[in-house]
Structure formats: structure tokens, C-alpha cells
mmCIF file as gemmi writes it, N, C-alpha and C atoms, coordinates in Angstrom:
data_model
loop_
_atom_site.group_PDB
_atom_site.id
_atom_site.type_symbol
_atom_site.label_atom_id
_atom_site.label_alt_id
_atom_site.label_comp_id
_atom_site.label_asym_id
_atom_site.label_entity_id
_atom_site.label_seq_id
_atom_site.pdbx_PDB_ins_code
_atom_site.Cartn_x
_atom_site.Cartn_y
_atom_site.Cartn_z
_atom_site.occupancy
_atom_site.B_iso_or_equiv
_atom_site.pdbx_formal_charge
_atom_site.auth_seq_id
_atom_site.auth_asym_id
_atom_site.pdbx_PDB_model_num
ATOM 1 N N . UNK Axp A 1 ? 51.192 128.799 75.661 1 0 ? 1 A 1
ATOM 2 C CA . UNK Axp A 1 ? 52.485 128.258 75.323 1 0 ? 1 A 1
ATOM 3 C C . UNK Axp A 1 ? 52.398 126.735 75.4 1 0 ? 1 A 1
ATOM 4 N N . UNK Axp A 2 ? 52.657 126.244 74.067 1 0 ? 2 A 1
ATOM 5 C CA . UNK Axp A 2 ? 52.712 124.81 74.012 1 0 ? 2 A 1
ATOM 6 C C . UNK Axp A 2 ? 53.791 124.142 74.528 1 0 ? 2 A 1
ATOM 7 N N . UNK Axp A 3 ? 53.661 122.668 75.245 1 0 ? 3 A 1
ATOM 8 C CA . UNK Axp A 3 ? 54.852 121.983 75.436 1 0 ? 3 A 1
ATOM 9 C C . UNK Axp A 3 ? 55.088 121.27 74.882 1 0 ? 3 A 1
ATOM 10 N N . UNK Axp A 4 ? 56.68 120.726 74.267 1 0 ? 4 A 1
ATOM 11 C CA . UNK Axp A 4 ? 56.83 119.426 73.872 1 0 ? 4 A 1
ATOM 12 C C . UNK Axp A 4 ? 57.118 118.473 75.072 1 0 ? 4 A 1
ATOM 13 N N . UNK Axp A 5 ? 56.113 117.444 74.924 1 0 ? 5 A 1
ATOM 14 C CA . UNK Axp A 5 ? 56.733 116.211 76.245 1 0 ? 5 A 1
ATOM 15 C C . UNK Axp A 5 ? 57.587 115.073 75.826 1 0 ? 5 A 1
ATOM 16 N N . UNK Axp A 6 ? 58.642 114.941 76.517 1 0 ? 6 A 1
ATOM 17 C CA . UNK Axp A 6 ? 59.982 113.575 76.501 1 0 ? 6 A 1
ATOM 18 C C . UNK Axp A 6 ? 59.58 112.415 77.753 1 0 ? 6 A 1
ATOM 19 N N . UNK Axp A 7 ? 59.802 111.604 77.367 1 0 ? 7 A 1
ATOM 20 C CA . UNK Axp A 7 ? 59.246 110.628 78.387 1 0 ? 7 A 1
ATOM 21 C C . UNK Axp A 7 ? 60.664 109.303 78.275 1 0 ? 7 A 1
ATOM 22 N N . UNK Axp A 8 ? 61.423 109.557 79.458 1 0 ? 8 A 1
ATOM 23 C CA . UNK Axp A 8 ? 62.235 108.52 79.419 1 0 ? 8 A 1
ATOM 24 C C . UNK Axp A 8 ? 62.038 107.509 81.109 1 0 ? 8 A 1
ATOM 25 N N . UNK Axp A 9 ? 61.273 106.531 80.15 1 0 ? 9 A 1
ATOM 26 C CA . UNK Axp A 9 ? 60.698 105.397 80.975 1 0 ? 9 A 1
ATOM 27 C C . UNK Axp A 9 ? 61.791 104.398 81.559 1 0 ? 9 A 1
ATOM 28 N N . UNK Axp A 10 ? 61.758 103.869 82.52 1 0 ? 10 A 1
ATOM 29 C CA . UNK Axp A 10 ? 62.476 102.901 83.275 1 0 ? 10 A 1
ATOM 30 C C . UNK Axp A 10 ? 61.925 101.619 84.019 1 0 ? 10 A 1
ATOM 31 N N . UNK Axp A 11 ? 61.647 100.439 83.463 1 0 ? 11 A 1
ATOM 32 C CA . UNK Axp A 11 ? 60.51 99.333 84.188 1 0 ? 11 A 1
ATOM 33 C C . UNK Axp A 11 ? 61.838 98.983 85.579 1 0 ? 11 A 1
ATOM 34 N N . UNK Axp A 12 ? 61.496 98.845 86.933 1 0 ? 12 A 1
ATOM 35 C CA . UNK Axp A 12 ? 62.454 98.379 88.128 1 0 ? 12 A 1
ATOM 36 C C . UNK Axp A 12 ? 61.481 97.522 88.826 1 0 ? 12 A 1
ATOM 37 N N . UNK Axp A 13 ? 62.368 96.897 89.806 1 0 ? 13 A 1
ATOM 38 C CA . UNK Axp A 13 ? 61.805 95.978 90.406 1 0 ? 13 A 1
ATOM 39 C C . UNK Axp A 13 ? 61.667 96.456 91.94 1 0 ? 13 A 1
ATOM 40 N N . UNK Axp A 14 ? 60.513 96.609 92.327 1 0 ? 14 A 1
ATOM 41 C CA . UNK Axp A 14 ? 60.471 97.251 93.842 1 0 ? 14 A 1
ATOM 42 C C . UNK Axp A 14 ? 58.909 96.627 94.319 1 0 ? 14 A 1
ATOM 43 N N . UNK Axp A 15 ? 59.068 97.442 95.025 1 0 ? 15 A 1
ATOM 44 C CA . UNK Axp A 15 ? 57.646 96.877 96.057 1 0 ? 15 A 1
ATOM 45 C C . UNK Axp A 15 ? 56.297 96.469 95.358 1 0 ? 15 A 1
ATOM 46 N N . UNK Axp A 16 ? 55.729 95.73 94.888 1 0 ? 16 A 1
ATOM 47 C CA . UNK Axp A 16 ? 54.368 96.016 93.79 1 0 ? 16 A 1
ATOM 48 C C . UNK Axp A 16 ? 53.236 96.802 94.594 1 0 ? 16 A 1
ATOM 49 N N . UNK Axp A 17 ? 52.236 97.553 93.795 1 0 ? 17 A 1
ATOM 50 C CA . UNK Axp A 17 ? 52.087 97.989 92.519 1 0 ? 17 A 1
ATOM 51 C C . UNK Axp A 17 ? 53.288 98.416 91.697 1 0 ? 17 A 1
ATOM 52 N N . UNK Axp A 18 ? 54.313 99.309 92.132 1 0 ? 18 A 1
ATOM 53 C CA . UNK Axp A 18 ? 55.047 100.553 91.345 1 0 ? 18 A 1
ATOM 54 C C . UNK Axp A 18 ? 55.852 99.7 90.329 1 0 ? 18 A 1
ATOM 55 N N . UNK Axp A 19 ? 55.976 99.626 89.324 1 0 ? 19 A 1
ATOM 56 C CA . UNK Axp A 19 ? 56.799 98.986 88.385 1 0 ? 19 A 1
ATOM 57 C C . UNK Axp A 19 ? 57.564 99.695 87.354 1 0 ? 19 A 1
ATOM 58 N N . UNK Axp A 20 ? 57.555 100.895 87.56 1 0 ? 20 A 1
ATOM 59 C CA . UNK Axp A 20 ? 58.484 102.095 86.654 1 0 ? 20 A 1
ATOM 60 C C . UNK Axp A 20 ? 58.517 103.542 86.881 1 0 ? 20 A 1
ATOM 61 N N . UNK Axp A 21 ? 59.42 103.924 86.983 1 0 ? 21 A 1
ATOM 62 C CA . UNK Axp A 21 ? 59.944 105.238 87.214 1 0 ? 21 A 1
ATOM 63 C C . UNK Axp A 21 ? 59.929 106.012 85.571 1 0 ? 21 A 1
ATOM 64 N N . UNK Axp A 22 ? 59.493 107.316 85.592 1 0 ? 22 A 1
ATOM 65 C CA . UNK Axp A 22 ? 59.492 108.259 84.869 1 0 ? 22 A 1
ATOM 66 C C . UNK Axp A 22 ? 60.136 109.577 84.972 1 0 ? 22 A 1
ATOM 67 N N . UNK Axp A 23 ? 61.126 109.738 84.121 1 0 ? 23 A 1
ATOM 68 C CA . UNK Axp A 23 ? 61.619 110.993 84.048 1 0 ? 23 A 1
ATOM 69 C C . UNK Axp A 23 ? 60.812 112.033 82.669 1 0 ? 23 A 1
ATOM 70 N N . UNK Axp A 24 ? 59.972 113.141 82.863 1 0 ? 24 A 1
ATOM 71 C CA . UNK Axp A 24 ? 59.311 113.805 82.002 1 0 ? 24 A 1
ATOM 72 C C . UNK Axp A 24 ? 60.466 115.14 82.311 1 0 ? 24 A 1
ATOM 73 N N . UNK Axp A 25 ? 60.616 115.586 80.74 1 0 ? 25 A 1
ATOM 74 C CA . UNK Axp A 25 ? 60.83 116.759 80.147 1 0 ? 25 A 1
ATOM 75 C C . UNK Axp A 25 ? 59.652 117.446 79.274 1 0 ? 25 A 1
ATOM 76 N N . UNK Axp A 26 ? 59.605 118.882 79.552 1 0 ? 26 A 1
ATOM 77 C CA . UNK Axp A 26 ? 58.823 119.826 79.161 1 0 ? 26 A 1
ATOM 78 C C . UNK Axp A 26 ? 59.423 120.601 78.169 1 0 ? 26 A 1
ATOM 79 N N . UNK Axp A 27 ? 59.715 120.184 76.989 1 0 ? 27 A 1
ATOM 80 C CA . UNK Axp A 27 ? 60.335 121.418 76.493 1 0 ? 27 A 1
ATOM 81 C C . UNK Axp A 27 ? 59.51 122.869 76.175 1 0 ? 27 A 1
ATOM 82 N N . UNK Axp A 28 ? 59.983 123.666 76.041 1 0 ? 28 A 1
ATOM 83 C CA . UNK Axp A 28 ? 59.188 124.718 76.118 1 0 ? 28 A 1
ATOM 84 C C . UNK Axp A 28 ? 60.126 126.027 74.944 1 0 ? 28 A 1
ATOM 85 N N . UNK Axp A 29 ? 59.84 126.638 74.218 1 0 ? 29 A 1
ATOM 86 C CA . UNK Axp A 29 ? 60.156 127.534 73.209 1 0 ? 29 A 1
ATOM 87 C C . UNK Axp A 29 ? 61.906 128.031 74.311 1 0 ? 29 A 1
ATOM 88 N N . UNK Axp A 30 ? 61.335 127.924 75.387 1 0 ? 30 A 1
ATOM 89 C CA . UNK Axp A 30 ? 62.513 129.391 75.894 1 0 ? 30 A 1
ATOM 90 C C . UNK Axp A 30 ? 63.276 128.117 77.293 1 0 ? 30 A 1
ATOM 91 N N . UNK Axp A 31 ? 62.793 127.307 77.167 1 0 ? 31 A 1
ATOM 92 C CA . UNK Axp A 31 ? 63.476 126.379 78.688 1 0 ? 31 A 1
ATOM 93 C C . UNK Axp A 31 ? 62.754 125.206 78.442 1 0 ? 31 A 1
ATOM 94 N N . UNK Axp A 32 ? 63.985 124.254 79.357 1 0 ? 32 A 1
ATOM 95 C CA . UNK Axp A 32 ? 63.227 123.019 79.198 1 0 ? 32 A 1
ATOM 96 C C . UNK Axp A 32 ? 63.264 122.727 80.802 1 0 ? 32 A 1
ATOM 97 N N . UNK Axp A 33 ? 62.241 121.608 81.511 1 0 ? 33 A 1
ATOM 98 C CA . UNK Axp A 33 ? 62.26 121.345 82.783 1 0 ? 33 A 1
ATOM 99 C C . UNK Axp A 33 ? 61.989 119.958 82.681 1 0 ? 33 A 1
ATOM 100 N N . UNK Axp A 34 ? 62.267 119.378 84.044 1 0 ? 34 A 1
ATOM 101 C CA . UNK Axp A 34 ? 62.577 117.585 83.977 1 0 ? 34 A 1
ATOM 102 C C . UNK Axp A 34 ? 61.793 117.647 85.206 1 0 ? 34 A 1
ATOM 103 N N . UNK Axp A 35 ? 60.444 116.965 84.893 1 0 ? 35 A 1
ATOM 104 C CA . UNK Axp A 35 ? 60.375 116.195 86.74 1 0 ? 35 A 1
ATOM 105 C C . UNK Axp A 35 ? 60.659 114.811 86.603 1 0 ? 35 A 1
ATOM 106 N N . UNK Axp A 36 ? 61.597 114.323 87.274 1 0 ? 36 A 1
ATOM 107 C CA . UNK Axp A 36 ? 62.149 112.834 87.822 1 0 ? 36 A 1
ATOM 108 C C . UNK Axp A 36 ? 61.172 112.172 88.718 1 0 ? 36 A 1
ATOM 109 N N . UNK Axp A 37 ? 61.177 111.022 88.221 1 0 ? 37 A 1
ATOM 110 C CA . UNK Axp A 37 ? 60.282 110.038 89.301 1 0 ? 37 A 1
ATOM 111 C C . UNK Axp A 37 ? 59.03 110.251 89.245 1 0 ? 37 A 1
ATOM 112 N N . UNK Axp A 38 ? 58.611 109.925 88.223 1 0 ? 38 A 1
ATOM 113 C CA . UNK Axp A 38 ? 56.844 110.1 88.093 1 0 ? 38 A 1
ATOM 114 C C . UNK Axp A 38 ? 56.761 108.122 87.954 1 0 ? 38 A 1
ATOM 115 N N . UNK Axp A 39 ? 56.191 107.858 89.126 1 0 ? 39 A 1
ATOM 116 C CA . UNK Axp A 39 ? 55.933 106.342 89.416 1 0 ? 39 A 1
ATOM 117 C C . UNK Axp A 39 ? 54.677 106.53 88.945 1 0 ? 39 A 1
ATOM 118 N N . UNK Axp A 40 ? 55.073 104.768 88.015 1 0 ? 40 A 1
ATOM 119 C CA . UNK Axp A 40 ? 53.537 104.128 87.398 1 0 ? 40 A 1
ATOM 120 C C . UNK Axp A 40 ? 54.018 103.086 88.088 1 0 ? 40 A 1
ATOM 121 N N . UNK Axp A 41 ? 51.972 103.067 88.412 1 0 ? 41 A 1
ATOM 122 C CA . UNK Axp A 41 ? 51.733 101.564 89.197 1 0 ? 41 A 1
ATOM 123 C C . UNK Axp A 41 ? 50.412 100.66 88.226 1 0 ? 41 A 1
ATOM 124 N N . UNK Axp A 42 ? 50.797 99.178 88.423 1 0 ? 42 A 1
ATOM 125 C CA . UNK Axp A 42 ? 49.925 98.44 87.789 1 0 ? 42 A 1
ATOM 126 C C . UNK Axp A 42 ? 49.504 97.176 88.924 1 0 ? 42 A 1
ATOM 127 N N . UNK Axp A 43 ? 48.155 96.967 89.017 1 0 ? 43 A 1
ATOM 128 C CA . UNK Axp A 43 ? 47.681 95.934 89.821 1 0 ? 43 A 1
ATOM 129 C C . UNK Axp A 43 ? 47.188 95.354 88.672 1 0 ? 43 A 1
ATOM 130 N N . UNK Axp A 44 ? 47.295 93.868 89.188 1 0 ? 44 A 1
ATOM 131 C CA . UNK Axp A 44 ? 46.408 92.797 88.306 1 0 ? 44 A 1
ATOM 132 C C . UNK Axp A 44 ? 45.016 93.076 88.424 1 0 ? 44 A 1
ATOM 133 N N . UNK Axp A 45 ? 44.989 93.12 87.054 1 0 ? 45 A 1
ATOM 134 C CA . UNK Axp A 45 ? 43.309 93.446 86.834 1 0 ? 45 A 1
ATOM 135 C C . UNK Axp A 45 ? 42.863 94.778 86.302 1 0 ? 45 A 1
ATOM 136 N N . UNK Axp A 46 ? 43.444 95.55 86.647 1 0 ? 46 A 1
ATOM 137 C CA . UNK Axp A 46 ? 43.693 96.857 86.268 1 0 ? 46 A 1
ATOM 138 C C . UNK Axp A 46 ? 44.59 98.012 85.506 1 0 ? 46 A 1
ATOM 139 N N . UNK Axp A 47 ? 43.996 98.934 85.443 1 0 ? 47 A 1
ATOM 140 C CA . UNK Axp A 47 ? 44.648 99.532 84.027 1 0 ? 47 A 1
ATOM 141 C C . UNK Axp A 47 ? 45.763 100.396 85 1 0 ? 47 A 1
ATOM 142 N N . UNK Axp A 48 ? 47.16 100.489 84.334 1 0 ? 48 A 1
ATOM 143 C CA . UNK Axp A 48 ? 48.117 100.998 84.994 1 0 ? 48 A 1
ATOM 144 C C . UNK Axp A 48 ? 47.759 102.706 85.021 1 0 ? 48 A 1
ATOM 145 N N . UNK Axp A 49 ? 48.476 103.164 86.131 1 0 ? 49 A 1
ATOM 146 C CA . UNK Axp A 49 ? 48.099 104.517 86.606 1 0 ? 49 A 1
ATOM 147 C C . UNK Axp A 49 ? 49.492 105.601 87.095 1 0 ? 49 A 1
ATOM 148 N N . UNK Axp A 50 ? 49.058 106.412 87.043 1 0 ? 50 A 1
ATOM 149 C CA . UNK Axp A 50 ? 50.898 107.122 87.044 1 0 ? 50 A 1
ATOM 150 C C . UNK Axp A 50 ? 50.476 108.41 87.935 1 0 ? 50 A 1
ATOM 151 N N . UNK Axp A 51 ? 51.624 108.561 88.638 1 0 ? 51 A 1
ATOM 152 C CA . UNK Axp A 51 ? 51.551 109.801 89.686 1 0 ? 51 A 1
ATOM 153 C C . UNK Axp A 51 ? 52.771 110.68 89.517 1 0 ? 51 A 1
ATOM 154 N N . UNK Axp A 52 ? 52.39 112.072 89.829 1 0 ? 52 A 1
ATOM 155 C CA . UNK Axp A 52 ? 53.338 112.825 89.617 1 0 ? 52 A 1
ATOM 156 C C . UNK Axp A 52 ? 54.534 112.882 91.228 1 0 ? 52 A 1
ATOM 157 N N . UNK Axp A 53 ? 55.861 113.207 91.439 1 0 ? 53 A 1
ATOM 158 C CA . UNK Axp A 53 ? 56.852 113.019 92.763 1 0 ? 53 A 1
ATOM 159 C C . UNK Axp A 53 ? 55.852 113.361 93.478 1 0 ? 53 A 1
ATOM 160 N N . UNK Axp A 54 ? 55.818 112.336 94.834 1 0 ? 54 A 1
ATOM 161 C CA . UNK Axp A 54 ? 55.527 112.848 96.289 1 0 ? 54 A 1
ATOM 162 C C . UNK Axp A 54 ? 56.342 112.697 97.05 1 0 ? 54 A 1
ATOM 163 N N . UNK Axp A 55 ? 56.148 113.366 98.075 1 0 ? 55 A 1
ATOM 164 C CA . UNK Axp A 55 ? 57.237 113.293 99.131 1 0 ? 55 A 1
ATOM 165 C C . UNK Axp A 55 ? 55.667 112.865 100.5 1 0 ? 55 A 1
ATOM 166 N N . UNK Axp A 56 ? 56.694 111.76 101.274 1 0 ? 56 A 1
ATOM 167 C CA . UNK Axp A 56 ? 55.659 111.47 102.233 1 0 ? 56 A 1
ATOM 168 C C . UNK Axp A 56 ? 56.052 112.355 103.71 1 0 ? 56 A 1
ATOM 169 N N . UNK Axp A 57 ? 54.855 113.069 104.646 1 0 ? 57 A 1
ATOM 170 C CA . UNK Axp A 57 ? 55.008 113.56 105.657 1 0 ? 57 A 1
ATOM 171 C C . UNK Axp A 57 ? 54.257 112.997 106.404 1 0 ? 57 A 1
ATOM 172 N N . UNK Axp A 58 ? 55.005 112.983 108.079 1 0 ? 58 A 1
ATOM 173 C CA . UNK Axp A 58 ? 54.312 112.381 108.808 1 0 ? 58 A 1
ATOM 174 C C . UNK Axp A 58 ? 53.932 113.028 110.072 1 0 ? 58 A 1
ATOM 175 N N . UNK Axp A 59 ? 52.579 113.442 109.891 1 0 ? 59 A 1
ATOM 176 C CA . UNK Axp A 59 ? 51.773 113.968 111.094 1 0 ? 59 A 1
ATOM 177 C C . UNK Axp A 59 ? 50.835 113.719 112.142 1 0 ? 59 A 1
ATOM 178 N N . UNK Axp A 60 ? 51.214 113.598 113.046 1 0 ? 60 A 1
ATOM 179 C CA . UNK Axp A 60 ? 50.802 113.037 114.145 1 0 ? 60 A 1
ATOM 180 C C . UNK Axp A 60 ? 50.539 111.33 114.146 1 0 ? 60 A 1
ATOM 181 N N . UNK Axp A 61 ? 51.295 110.804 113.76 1 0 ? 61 A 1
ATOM 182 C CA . UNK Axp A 61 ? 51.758 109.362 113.37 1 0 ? 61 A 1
ATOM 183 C C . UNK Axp A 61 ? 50.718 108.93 111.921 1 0 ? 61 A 1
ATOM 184 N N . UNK Axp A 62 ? 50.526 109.375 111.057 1 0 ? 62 A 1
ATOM 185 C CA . UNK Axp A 62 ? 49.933 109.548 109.989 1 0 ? 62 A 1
ATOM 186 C C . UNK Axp A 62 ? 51.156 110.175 108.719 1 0 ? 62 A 1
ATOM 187 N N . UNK Axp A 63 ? 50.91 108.903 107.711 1 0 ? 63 A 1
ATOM 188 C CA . UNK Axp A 63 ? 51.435 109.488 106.434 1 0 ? 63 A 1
ATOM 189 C C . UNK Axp A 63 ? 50.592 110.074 105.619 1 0 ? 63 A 1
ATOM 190 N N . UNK Axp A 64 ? 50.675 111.122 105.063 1 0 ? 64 A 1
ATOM 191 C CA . UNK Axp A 64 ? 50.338 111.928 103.887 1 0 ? 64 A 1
ATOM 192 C C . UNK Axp A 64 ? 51.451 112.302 102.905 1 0 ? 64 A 1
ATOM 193 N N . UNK Axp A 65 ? 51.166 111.708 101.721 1 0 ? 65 A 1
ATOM 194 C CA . UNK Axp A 65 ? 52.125 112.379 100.482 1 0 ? 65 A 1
ATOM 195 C C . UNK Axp A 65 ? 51.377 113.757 100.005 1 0 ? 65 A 1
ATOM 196 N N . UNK Axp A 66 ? 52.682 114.517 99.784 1 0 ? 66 A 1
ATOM 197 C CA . UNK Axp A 66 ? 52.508 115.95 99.169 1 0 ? 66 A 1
ATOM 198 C C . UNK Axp A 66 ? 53.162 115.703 97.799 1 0 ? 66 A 1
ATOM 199 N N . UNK Axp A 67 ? 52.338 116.854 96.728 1 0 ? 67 A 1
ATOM 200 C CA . UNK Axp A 67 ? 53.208 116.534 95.39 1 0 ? 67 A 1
ATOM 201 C C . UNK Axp A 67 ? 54.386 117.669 95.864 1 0 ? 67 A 1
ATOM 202 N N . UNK Axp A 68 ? 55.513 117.538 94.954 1 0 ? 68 A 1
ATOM 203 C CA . UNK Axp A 68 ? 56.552 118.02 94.632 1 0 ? 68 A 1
ATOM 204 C C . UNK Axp A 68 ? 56.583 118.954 93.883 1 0 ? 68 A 1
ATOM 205 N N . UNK Axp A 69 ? 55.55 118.851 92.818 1 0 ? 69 A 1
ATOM 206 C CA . UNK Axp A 69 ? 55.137 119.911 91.731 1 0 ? 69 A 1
ATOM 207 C C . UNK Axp A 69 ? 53.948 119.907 91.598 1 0 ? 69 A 1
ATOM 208 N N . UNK Axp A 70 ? 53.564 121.246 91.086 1 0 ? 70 A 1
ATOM 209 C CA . UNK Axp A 70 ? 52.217 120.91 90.816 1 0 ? 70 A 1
ATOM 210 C C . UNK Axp A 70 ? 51.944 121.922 89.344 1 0 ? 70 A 1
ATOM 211 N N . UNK Axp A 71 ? 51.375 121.207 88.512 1 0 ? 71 A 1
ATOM 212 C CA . UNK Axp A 71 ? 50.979 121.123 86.981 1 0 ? 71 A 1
ATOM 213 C C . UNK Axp A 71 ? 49.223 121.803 86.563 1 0 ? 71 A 1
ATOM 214 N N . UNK Axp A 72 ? 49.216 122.52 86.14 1 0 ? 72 A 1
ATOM 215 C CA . UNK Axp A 72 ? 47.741 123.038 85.96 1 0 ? 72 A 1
ATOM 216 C C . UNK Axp A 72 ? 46.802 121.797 85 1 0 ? 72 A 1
ATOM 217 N N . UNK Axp A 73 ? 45.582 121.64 85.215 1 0 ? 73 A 1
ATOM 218 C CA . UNK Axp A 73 ? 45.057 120.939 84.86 1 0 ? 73 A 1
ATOM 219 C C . UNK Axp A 73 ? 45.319 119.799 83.227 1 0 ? 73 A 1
ATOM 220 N N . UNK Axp A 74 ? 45.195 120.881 82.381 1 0 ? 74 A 1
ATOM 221 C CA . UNK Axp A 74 ? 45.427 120.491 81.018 1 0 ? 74 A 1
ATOM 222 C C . UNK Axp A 74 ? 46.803 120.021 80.753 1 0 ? 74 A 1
ATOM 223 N N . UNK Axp A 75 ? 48.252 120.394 81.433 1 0 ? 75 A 1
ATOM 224 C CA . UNK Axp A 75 ? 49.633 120.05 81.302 1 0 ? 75 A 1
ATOM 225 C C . UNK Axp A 75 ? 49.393 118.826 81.907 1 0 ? 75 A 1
ATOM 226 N N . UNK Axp A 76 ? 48.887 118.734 83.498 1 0 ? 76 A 1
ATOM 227 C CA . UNK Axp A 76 ? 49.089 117.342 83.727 1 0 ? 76 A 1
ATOM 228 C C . UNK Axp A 76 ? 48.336 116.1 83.185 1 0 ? 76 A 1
ATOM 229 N N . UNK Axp A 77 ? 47.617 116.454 82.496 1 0 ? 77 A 1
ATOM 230 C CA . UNK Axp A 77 ? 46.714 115.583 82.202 1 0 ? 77 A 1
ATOM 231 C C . UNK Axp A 77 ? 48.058 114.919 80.869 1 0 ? 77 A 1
ATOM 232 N N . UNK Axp A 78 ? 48.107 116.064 80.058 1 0 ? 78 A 1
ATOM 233 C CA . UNK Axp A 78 ? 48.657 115.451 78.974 1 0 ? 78 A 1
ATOM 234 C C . UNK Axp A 78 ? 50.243 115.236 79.295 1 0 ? 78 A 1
ATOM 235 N N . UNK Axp A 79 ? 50.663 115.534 80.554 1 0 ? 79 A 1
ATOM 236 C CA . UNK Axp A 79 ? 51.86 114.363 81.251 1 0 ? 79 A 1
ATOM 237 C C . UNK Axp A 79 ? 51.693 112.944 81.439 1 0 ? 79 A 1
ATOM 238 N N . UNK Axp A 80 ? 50.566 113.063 82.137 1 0 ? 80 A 1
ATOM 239 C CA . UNK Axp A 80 ? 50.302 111.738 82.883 1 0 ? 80 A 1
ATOM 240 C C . UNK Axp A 80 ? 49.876 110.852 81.637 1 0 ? 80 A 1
ATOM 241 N N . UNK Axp A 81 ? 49.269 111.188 80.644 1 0 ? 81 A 1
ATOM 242 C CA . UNK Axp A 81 ? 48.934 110.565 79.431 1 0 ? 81 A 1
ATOM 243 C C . UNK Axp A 81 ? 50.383 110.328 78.868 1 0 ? 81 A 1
ATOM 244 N N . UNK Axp A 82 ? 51.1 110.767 78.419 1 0 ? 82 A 1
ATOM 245 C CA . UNK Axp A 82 ? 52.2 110.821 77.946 1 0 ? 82 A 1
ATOM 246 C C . UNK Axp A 82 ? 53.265 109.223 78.987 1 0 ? 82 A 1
ATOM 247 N N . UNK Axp A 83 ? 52.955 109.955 79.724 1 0 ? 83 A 1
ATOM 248 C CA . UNK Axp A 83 ? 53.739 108.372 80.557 1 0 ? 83 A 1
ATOM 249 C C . UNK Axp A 83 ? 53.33 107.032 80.158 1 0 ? 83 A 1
ATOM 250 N N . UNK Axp A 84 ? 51.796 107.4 80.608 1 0 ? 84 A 1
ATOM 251 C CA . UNK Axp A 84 ? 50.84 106.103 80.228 1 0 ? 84 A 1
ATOM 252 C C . UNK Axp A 84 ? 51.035 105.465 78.846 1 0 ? 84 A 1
ATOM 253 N N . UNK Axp A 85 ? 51.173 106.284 77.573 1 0 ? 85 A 1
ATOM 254 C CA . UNK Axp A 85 ? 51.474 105.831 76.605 1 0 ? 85 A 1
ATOM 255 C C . UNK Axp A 85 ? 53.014 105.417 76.415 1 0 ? 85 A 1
ATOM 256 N N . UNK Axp A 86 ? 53.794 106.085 76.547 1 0 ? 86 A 1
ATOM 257 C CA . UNK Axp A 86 ? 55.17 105.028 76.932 1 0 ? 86 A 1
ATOM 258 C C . UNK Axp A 86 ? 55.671 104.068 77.37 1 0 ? 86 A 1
ATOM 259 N N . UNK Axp A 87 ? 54.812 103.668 78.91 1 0 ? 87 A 1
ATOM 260 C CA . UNK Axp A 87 ? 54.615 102.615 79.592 1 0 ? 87 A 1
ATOM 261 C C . UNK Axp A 87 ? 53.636 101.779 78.485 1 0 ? 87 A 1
ATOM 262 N N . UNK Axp A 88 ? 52.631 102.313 77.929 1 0 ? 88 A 1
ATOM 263 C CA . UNK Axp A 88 ? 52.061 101.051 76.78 1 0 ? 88 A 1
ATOM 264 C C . UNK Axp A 88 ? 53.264 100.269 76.024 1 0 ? 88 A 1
ATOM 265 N N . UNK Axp A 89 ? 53.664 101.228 75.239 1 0 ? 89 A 1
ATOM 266 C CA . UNK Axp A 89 ? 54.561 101.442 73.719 1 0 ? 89 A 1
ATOM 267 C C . UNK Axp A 89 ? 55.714 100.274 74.777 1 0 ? 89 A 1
ATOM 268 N N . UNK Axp A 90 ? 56.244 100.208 76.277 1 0 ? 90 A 1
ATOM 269 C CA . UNK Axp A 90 ? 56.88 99.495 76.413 1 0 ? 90 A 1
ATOM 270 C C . UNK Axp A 90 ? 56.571 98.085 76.864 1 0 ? 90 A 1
ATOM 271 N N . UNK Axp A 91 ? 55.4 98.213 77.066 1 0 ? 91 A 1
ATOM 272 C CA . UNK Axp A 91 ? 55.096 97.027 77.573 1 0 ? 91 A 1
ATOM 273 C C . UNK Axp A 91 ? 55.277 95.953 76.399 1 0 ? 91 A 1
ATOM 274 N N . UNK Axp A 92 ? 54.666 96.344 75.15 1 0 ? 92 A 1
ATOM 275 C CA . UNK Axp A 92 ? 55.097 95.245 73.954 1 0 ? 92 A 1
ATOM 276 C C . UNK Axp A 92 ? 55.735 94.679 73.805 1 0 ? 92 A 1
């Protein structure tokens, strides 16, 4: 089952690296699904990079982020691509 991907990008101003928030839709023949907050980050020098929601936990005075969702190989790939190219298309 193929997806169609929606990518509604948002550039904000917060802590650097993170410089935009992503809301992805999946449409899908029979349902559509939204994950919110897929942060892209860009360092000088480097090519910008995008992560799917984490939530941070803290164990035994240690942070670890957990994803929120999790995407089988080939979907996330062509999510995370999908951002990346939006975040291009906006950077212009």
C-alpha cells in the first residue's frame, strides 16, 4: 500500500541546530495520519537533517529520547526525504 506524503513545513526560531518544525500527512487509499513535529536541524557546514517526534526520558539522571512513532524502513526513509526536500524547496 502506497502513501501519498503532505509536508507542511514551518521555519521558527528556537534553540540552534532545530530551525523547523514538520507536520507530515500519510495519505493512504482508506485513512489519512499526521505526525506533528518532525524537527529539522541545520549546523553550519552541514547538510540539514530531520528527525521523526521524540519524547525525552530521564533515567537515572540521564536523558534518552524515545521516538513517538515508529515507521518501517522504506516509509521513513521516504518521510524524512520528503521533509528534507521541502525544507530545500523553502529555503530558496
Amino acid at each position: 500500500m502506497k502513501a501519498e506524503i503532505k509536508i507542511d513545513l514551518a521555519r521558527i526560531s528556537a534553540k540552534p541546530p532545530l530551525v523547523a518544525l514538520a507536520d507530515v500527512t500519510l495519505r493512504f487509499s482508506e485513512a489519512d495520519i499526521t505526525i506533528r513535529r518532525c524537527a529539522v536541524f541545520e549546523k553550519s557546514g552541514e547538510p540539514p537533517r530531520v528527525s521523526l517526534p521524540r519524547i525525552p526520558i530521564i533515567r537515572n539522571g540521564k536523558t534518552n529520547y524515545v521516538p513517538i512513532i515508529e515507521l518501517g524502513r522504506d516509509l521513513r526513509r521516504r518521510v524524512l526525504d520528503a521533509v528534507l526536500a521541502e525544507f530545500g524547496r523553502d529555503s530558496r
